[in-house]
N, CA, C and O atoms as CSV, one atom per row, in Angstrom:
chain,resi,resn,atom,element,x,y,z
A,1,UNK,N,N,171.926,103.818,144.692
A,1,UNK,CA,C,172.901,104.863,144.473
A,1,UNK,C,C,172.194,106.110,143.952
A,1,UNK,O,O,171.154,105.863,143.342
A,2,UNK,N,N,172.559,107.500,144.068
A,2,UNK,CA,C,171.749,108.690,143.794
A,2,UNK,C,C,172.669,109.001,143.100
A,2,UNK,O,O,173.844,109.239,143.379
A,3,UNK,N,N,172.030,109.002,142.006
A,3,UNK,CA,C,172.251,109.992,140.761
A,3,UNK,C,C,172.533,111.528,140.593
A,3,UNK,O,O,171.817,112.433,141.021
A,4,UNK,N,N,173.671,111.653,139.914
A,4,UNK,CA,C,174.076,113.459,140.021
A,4,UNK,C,C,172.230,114.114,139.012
A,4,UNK,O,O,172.190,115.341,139.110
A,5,UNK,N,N,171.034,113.596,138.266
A,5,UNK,CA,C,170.269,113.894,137.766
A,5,UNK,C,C,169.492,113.998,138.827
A,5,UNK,O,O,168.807,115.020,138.846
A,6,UNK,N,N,169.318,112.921,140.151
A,6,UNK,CA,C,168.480,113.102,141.498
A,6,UNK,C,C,168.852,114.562,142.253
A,6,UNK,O,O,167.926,115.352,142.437
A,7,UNK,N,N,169.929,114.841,142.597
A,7,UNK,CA,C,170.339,115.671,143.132
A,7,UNK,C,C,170.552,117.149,142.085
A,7,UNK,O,O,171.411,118.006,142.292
A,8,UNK,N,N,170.082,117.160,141.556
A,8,UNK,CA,C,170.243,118.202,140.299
A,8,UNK,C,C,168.684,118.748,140.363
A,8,UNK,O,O,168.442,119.954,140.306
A,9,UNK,N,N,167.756,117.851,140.473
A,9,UNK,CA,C,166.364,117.952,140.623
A,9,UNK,C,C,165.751,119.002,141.391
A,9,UNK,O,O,165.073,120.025,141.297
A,10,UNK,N,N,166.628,117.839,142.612
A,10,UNK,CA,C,165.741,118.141,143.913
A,10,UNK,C,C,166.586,119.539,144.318
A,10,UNK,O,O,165.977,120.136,145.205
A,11,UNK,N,N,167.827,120.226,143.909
A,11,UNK,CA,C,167.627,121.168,143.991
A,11,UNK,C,C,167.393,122.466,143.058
A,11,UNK,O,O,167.044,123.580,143.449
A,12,UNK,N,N,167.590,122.176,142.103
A,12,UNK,CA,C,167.243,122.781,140.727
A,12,UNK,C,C,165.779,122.720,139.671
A,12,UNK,O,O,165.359,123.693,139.044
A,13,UNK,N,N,165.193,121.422,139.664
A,13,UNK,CA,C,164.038,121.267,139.090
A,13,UNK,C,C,162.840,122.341,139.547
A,13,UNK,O,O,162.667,123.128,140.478
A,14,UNK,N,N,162.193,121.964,138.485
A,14,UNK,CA,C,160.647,122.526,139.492
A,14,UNK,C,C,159.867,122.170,140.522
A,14,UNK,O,O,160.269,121.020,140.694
A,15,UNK,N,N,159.215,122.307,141.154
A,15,UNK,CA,C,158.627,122.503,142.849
A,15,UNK,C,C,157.359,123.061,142.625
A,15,UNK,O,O,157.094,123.423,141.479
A,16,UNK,N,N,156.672,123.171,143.364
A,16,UNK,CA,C,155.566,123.482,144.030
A,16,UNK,C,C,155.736,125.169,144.794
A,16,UNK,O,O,156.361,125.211,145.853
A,17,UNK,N,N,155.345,126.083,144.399
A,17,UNK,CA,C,156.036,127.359,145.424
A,17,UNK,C,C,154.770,127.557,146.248
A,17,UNK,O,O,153.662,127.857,145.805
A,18,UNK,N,N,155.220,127.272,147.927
A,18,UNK,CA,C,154.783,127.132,149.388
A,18,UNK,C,C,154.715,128.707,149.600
A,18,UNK,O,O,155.674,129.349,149.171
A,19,UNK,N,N,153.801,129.310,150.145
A,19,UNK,CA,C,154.187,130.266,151.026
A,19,UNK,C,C,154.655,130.551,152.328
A,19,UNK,O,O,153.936,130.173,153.253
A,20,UNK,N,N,155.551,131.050,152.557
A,20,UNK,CA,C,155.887,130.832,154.156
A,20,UNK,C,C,155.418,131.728,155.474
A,20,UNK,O,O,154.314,131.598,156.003
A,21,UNK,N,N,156.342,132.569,155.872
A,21,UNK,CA,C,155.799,133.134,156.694
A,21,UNK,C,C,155.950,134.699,156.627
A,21,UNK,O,O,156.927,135.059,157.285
A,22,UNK,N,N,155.241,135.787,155.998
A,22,UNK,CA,C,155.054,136.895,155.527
A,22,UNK,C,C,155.884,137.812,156.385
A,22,UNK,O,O,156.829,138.485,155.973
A,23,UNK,N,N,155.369,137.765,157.794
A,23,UNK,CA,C,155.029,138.744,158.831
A,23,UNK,C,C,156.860,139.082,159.175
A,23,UNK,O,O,157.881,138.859,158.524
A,24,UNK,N,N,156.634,139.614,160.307
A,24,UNK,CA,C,158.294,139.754,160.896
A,24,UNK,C,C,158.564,138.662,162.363
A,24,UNK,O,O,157.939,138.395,163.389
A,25,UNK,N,N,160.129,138.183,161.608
A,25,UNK,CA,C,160.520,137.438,162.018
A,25,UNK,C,C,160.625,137.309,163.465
A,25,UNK,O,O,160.879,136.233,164.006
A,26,UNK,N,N,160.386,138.660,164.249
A,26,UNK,CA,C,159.498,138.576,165.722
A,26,UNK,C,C,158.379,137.335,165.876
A,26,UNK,O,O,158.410,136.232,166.421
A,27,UNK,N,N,157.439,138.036,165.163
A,27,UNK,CA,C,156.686,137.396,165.277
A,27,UNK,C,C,156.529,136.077,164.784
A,27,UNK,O,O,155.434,135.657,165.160
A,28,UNK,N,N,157.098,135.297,164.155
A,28,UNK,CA,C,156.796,134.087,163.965
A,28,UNK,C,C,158.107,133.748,165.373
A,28,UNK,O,O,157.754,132.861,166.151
A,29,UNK,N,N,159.046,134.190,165.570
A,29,UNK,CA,C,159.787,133.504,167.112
A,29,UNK,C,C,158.424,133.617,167.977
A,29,UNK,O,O,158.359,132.680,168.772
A,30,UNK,N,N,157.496,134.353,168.039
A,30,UNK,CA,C,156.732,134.521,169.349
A,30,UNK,C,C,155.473,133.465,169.289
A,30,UNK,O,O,154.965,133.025,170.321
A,31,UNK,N,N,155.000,133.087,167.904
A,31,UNK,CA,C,154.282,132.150,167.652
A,31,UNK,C,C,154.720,130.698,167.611
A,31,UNK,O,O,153.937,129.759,167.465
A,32,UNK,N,N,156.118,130.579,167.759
A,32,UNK,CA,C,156.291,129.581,167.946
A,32,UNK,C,C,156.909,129.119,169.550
A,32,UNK,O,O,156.919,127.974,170.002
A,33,UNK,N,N,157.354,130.238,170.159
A,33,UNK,CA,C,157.798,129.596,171.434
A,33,UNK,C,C,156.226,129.372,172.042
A,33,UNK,O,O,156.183,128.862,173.161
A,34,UNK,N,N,154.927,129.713,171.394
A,34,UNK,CA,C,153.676,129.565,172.273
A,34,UNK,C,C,153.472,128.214,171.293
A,34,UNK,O,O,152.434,127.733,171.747
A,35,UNK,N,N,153.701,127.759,170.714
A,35,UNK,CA,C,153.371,126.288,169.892
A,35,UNK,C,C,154.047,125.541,170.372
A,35,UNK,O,O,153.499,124.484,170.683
A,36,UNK,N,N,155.840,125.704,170.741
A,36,UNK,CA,C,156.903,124.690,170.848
A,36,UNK,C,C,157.334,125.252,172.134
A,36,UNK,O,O,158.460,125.738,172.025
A,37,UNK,N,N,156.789,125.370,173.436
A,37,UNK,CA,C,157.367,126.262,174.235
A,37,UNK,C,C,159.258,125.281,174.727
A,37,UNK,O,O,159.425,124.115,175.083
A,38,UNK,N,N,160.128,126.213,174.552
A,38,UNK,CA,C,160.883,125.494,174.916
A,38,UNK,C,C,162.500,124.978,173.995
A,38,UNK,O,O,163.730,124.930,173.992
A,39,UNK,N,N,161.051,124.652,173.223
A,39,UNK,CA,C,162.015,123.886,171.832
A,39,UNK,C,C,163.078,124.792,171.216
A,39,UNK,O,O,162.715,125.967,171.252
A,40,UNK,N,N,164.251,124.617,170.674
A,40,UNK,CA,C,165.013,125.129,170.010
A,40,UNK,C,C,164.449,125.581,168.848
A,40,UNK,O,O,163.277,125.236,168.703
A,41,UNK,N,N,165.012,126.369,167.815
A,41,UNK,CA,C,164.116,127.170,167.342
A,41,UNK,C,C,165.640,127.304,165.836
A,41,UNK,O,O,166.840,127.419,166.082
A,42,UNK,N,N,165.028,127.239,164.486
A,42,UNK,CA,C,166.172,127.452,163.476
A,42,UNK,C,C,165.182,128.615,162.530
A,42,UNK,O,O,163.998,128.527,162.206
A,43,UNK,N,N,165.978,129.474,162.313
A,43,UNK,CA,C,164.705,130.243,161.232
A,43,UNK,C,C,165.982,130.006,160.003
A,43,UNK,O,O,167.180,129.737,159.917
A,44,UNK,N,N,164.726,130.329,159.120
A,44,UNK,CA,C,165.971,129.515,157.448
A,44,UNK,C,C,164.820,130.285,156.314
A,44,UNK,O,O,163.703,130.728,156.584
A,45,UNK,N,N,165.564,130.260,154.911
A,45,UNK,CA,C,165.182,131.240,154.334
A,45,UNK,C,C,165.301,130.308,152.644
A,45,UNK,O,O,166.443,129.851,152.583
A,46,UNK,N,N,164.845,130.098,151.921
A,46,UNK,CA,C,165.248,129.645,150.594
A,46,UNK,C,C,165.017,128.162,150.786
A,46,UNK,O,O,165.905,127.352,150.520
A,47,UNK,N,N,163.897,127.820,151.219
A,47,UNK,CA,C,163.825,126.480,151.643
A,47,UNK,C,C,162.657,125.800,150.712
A,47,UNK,O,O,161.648,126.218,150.145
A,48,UNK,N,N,163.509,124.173,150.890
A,48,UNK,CA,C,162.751,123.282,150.325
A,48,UNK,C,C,161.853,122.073,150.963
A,48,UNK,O,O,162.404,121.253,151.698
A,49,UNK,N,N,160.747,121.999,150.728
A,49,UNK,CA,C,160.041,121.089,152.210
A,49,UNK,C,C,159.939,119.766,150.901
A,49,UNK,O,O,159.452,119.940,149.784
A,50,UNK,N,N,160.504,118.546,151.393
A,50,UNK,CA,C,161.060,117.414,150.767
A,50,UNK,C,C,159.824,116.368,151.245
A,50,UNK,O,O,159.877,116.031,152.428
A,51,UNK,N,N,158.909,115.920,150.578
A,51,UNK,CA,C,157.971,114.812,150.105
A,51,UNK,C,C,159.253,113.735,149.823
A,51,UNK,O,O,160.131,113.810,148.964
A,52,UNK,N,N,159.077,112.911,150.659
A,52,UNK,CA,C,159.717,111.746,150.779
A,52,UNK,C,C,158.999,110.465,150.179
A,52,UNK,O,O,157.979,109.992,150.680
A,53,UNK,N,N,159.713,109.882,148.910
A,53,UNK,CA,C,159.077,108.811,148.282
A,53,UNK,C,C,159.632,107.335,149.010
A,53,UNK,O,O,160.744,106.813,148.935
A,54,UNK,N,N,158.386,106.889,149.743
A,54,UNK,CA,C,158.338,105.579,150.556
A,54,UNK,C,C,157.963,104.531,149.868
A,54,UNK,O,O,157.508,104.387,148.733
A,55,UNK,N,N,158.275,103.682,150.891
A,55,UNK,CA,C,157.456,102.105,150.380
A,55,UNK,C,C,156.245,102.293,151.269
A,55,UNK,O,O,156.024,103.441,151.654
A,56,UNK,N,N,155.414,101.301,151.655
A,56,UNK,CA,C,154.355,101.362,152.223
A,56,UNK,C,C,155.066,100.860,153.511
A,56,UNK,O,O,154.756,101.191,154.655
A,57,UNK,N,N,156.163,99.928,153.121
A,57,UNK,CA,C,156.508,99.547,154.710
A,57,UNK,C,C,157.499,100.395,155.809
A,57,UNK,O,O,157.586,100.228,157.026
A,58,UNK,N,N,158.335,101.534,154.782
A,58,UNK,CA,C,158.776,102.711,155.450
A,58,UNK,C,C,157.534,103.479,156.138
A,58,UNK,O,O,157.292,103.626,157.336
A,59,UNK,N,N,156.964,103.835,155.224
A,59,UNK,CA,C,155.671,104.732,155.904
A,59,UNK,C,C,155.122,104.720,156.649
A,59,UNK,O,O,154.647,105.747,157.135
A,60,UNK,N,N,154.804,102.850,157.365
A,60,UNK,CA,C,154.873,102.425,158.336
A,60,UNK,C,C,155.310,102.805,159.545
A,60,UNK,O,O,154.846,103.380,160.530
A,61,UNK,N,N,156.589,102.210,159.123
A,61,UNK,CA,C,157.352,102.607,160.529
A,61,UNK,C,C,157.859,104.075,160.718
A,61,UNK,O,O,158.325,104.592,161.733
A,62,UNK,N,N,157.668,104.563,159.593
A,62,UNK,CA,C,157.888,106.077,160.370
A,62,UNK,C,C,156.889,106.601,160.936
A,62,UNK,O,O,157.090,107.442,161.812
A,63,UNK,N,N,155.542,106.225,160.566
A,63,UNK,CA,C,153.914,106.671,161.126
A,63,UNK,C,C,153.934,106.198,162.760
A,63,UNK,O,O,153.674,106.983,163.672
A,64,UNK,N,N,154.267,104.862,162.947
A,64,UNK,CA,C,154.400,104.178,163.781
A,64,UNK,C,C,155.618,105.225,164.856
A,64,UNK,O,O,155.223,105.470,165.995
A,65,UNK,N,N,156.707,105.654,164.529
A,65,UNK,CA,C,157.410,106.619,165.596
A,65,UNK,C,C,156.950,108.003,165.547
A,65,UNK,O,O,157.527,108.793,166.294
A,66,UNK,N,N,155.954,108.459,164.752
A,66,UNK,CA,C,155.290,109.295,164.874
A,66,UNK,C,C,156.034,110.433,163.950
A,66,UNK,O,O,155.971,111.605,164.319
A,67,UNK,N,N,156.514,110.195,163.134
A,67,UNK,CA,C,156.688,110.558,161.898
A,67,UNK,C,C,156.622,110.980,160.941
A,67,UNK,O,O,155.900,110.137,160.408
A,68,UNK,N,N,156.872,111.894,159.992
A,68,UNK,CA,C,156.187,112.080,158.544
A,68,UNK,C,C,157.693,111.730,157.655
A,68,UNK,O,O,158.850,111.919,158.028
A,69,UNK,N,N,157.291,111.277,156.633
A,69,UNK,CA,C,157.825,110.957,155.569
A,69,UNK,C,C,158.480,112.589,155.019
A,69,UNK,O,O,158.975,112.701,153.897
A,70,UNK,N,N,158.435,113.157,155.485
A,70,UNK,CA,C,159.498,114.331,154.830
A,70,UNK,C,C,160.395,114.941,155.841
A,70,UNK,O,O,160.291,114.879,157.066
A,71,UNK,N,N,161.352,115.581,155.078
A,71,UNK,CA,C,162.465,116.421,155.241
A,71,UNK,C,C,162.560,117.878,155.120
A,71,UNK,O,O,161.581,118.333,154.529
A,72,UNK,N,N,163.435,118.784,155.493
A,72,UNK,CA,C,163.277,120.071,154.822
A,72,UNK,C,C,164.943,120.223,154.543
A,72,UNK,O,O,165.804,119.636,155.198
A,73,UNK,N,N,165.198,121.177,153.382
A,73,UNK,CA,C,166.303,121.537,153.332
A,73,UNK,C,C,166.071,123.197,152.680
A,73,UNK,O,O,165.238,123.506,151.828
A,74,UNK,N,N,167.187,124.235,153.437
A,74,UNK,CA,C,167.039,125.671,154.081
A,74,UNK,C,C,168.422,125.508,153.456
A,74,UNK,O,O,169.272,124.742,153.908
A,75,UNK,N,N,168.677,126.711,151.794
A,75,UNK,CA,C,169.947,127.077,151.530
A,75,UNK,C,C,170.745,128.064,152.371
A,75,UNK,O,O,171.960,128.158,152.197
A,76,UNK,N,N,170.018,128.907,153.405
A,76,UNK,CA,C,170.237,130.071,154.452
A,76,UNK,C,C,169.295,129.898,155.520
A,76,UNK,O,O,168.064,129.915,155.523
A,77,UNK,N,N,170.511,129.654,156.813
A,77,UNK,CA,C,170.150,130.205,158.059
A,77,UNK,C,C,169.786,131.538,158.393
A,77,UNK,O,O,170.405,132.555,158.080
A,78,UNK,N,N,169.129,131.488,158.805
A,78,UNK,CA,C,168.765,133.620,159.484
A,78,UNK,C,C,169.390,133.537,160.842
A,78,UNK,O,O,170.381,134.202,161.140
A,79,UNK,N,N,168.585,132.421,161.943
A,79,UNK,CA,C,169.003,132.579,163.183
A,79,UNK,C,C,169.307,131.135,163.862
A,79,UNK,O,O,168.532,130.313,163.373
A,80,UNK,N,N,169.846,130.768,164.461
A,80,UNK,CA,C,169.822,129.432,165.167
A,80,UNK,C,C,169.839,129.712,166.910
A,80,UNK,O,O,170.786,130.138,167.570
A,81,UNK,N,N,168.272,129.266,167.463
A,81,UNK,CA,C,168.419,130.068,169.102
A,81,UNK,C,C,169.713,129.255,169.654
A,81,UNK,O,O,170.682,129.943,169.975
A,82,UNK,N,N,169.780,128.247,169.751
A,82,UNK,CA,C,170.999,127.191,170.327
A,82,UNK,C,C,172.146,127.246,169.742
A,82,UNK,O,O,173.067,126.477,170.017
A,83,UNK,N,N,172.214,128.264,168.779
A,83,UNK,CA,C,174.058,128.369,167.947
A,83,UNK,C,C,174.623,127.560,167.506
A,83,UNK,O,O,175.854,127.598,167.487
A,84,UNK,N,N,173.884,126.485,166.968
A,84,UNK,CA,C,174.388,124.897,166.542
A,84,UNK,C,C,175.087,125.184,165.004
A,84,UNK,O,O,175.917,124.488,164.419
A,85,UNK,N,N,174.432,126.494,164.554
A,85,UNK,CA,C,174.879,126.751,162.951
A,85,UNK,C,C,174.777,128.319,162.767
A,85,UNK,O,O,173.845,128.988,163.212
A,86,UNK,N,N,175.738,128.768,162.130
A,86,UNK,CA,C,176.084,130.204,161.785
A,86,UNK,C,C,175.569,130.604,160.703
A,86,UNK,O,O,175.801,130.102,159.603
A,87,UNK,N,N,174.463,132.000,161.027
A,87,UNK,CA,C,173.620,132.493,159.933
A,87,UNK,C,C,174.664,132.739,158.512
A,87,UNK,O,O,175.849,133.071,158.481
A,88,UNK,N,N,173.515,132.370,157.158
A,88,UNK,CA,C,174.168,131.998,156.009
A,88,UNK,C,C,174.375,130.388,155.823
A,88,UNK,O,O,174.123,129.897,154.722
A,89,UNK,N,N,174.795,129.634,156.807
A,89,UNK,CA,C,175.169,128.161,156.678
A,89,UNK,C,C,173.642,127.585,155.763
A,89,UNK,O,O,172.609,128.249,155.853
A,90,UNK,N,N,173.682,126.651,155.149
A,90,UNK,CA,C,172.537,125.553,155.026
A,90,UNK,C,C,172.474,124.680,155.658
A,90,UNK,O,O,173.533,124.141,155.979
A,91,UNK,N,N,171.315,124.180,156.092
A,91,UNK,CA,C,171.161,123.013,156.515
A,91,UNK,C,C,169.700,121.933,156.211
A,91,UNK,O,O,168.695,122.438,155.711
A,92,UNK,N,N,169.725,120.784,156.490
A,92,UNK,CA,C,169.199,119.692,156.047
A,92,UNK,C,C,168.398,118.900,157.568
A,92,UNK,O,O,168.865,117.838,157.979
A,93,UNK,N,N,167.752,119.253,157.951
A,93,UNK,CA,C,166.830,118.494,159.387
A,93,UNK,C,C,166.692,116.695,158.918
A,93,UNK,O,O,167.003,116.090,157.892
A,94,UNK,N,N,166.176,116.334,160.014
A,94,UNK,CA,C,165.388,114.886,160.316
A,94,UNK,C,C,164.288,114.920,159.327
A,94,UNK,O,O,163.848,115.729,158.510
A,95,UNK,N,N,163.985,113.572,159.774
A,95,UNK,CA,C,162.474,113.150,159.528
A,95,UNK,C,C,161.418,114.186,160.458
A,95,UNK,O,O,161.442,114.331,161.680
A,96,UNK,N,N,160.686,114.708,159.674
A,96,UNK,CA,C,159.715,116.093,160.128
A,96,UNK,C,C,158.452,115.038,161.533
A,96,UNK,O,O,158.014,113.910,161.306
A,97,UNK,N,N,158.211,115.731,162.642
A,97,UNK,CA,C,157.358,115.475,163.377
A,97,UNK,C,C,155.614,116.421,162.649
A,97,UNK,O,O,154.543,115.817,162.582
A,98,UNK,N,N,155.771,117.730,162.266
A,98,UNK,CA,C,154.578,118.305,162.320
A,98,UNK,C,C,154.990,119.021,161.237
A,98,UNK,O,O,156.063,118.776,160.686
A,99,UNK,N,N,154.146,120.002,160.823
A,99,UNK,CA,C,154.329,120.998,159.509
A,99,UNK,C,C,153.007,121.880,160.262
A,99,UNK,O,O,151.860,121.455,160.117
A,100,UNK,N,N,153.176,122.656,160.763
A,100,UNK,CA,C,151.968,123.661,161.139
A,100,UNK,C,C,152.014,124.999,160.815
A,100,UNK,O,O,153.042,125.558,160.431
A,101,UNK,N,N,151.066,125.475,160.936
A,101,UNK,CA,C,150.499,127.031,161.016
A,101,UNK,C,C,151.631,127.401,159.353
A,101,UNK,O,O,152.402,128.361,159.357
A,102,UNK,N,N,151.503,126.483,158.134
A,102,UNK,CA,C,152.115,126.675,157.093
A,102,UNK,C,C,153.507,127.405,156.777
A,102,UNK,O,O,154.046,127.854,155.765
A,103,UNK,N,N,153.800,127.313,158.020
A,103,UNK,CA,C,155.353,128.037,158.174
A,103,UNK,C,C,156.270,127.467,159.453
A,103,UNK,O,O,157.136,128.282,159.773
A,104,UNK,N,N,156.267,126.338,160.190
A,104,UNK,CA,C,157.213,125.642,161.163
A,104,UNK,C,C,156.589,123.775,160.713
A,104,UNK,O,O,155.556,123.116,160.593
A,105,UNK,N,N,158.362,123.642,160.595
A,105,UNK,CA,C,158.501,122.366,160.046
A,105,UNK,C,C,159.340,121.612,161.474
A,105,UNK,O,O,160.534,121.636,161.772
A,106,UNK,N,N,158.077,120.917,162.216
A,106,UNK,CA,C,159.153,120.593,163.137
A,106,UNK,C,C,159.608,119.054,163.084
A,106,UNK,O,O,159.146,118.084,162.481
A,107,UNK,N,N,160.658,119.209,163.924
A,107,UNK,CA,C,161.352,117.658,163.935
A,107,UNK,C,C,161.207,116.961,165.229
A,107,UNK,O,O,160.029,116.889,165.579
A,108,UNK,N,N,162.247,116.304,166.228
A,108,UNK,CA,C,162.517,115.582,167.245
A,108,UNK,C,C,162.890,116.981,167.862
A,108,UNK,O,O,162.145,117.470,168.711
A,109,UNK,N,N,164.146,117.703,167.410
A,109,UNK,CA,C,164.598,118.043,168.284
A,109,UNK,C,C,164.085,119.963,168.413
A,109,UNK,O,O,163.849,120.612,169.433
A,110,UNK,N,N,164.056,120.510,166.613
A,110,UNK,CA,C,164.119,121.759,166.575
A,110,UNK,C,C,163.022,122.307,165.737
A,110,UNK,O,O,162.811,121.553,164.787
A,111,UNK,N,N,162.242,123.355,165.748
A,111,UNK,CA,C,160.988,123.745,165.002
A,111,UNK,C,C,161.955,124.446,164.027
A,111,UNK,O,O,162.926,124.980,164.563
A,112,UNK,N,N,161.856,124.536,162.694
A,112,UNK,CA,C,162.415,125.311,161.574
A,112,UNK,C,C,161.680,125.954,161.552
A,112,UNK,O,O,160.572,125.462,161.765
A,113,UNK,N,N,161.751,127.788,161.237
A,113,UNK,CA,C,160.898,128.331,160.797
A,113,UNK,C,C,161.104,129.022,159.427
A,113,UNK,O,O,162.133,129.588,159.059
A,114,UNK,N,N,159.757,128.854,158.619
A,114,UNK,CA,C,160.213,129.100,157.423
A,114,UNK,C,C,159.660,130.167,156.654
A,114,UNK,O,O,158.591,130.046,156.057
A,115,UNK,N,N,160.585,131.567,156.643
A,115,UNK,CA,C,160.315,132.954,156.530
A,115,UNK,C,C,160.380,132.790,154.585
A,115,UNK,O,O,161.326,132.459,153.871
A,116,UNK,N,N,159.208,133.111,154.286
A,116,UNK,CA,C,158.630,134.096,152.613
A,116,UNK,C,C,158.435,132.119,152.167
A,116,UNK,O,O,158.293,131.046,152.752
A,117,UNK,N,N,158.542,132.606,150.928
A,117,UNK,CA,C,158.270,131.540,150.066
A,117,UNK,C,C,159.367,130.565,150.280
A,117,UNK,O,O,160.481,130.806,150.747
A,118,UNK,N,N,158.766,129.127,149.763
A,118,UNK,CA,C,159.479,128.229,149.494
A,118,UNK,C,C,159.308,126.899,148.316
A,118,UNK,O,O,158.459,127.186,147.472
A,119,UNK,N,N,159.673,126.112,148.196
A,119,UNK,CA,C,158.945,125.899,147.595
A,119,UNK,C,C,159.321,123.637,148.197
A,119,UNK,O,O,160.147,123.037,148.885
A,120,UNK,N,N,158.289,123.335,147.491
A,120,UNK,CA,C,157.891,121.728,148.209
A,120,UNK,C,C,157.823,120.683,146.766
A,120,UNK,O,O,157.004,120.663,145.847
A,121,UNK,N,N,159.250,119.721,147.063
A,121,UNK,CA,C,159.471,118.718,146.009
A,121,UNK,C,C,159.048,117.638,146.478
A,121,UNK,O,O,158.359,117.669,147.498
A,122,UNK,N,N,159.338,116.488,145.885
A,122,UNK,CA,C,159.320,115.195,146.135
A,122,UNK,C,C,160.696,114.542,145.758
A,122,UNK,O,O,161.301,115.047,144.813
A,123,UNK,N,N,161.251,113.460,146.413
A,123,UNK,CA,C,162.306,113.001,146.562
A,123,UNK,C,C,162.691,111.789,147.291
A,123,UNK,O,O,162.174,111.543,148.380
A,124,UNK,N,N,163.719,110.881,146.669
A,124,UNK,CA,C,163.822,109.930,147.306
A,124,UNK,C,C,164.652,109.869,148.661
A,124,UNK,O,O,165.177,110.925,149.013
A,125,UNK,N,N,164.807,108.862,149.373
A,125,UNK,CA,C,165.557,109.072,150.444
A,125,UNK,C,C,166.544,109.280,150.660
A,125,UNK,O,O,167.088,109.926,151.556
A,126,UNK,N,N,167.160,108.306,149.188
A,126,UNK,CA,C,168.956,108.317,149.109
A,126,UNK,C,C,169.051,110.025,148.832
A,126,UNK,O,O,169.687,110.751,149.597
A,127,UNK,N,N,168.369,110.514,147.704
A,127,UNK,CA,C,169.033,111.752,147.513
A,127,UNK,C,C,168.899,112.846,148.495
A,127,UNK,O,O,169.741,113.742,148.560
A,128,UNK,N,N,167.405,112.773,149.599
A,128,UNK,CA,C,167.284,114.074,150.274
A,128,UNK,C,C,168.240,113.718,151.462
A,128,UNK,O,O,168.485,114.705,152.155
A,129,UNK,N,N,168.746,112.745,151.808
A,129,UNK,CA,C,169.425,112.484,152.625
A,129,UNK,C,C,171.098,112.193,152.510
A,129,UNK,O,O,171.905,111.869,153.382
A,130,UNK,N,N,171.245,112.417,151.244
A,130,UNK,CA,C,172.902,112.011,150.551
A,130,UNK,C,C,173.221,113.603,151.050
A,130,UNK,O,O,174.417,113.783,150.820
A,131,UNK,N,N,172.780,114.518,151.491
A,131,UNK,CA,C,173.509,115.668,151.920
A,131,UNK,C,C,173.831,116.030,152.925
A,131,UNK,O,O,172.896,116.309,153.676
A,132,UNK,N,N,175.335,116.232,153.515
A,132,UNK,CA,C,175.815,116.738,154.596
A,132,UNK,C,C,176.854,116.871,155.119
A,132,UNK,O,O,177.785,116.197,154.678
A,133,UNK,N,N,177.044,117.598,156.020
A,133,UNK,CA,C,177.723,118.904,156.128
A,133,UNK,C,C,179.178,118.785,156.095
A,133,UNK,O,O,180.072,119.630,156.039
A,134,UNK,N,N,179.177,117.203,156.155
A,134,UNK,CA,C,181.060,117.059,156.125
A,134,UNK,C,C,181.122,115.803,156.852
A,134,UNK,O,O,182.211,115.280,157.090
């Protein structure tokens, strides 16, 4: 069960502050349709890149589907190319496929991109995952 102190943490505690992506938000869309050609595309702003606390035998099998043990959660959308979510909304992704070029957190389906600072917790599963949208 997750604790209102888990979820109080992970978004309120202290973190790690990430830098994200400086430049203009052109340009990180243009660096990433040449990384992800194709892929759907979320840019997000106030974000938290979630260190997922495993067992050894989760870690496993998420390594094994090709996987990383983290999450991201983005208090503000900027843009969504596929319109799945309306700028301002938050949102909460999958289990992360890649983390590259220190600013796109990608998943299965969509590369997040993650414009200025952010900052990077650790967290369990119940809590980074007890959130959503309804």
């Amino acid at each position: 069960m997750v604790t209102l102190e888990e979820i109080s943490q992970l978004f309120y505690g202290t973190g790690e502050e990430v830098p994200g992506w400086e430049g203009s938000q052109e340009d990180l869309i243009a660096l990433t349709a040449k990384a992800f050609p194709g892929k759907a595309f979320c840019v997000v702003r106030q974000w938290i890149l979630i260190d997922l606390t495993v067992t050894p035998d989760e870690k496993e099998k998420l390594t094994n589907l090709g996987l990383l043990p983290m999450t991201l959660f983005a208090h503000e959308i900027v843009l969504d190319s596929k319109g799945r979510f309306q700028p301002g909304m938050w949102v909460r992704s999958n289990f992360g496929k890649s983390f590259t070029e220190g600013c796109i957190f990608e998943t299965k389906n969509t590369a997040y991109l993650l414009l200025a600072a952010g900052q990077r917790k650790e967290a369990s599963l119940a809590a980074a995952f007890s959130m959503s949208a309804g």
